[in-house]
N, C-alpha and C positions, 0 to 999 in steps of 0.2 A: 776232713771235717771243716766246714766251713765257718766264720767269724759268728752268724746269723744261728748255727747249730750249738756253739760252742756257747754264747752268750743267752741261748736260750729265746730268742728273739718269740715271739708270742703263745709262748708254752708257759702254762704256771707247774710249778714245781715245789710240793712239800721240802720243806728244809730242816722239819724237825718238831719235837713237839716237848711240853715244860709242862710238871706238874705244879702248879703255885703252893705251895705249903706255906700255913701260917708264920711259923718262927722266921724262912727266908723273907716274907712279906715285911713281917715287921723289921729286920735287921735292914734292909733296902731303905725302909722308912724313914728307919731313927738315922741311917746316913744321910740321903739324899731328899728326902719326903715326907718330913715328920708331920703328916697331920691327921689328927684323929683317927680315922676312918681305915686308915693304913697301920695304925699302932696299937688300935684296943676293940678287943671284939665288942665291949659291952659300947662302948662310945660308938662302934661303926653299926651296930645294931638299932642307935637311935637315931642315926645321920639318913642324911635322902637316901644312902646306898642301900643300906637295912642290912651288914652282914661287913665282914672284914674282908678288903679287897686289896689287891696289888695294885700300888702306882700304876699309872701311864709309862711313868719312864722305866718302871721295873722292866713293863712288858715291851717296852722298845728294846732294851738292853738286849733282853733273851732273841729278839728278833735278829739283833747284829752278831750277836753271838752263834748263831746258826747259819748265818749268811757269811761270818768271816770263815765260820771251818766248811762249808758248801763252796765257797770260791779257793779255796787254798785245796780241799781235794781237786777239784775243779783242774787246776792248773799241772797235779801230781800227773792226774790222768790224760796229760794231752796226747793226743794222737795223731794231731795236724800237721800240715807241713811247717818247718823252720819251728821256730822257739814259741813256748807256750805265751799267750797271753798275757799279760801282769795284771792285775789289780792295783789303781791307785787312788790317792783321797777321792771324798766326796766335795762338792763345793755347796753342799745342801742338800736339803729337802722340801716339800713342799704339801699342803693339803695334808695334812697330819689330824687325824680323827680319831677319840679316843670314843668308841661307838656303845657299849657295853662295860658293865663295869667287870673285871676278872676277879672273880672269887679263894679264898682259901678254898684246898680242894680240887680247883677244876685243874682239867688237863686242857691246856690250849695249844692249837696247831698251826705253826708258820707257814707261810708261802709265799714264792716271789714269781712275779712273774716278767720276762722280759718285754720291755715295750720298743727299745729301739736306739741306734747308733747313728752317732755322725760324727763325720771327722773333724778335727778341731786344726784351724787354721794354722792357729799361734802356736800350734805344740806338734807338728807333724808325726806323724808316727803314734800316735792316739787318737783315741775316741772317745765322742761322750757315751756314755750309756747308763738310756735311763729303765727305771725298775718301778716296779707298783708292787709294795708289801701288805703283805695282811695276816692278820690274825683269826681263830675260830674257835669257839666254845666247843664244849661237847656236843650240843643240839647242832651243832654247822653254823649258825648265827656267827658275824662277823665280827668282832670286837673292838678292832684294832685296819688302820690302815694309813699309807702315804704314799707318795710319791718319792724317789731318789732319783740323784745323777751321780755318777761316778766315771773318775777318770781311767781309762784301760787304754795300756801300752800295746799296741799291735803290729808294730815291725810299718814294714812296707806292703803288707797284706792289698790286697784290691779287692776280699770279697767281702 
């Protein structure tokens, strides 16, 4: 298996999918996002939303939470030569678009897809590798999306 097959390099790939339910919505809220429209149906009913909806950051969370247990099977199942790949920090993201609001109710579907690697000077034996995430309503409509980079341990690999 190659570094390019392994990292998924221009293949999108479902990672999972979250049904938003209101009580998780509002517990999300009252921690991290307490405004209106996230904590009471009748207030998000009169707000521009028109309906009680999940944070942005609710639906980021479930994004990373799918992409952490997708890269940790990931590495279970290596089958490559020499030692699996690691996963390490992000040094960010970028272009982060909340496109759609996500509803109490809906089921929305994760995906990542790979865009590409390089090796990092300062840290040999890693690479960057960056990702494009997204999110999907039921209709397929796009909700959610951004750009990532993260750091991956790759040995002395060359491919």
């Amino acid at each position: 298996m190659t570094l390019d097959e392994f990292l998924g390099i221009g293949v999108t790939k479902t990672i999972g999918a979250h049904t938003f339910q209101a009580g998780e919505i509002k517990a999300f809220a009252a921690k991290y996002d307490p405004q209106p429209f996230h904590l009471d149906e009748e207030a998000a009913r009169r707000s521009v939303l028109g309906g009680l909806c999940a944070s942005g950051w609710h639906t980021a969370s479930m994004f990373m939470r799918f992409d952490a247990l997708d890269r940790m099977a990931a590495m279970k199942g290596w089958q490559g030569a020499g030692p699996a790949p690691e996963f390490g920090p992000s040094p960010g993201f970028r272009n982060l678009k909340w496109l759609k609001p996500v509803y109490s109710g809906q089921t929305i579907t994760f995906a990542r897809t790979g865009l590409s690697h390089r090796p990092l000077a300062s840290r040999p034996g890693w690479v960057m590798f960056s990702i494009r995430g997204e999110a999907f309503d039921p209709g397929g409509d796009k909700v959610f999306e951004f750009e990532n980079a993260m750091l991956v341990k790759v040995g002395d690999r060359k491919d």
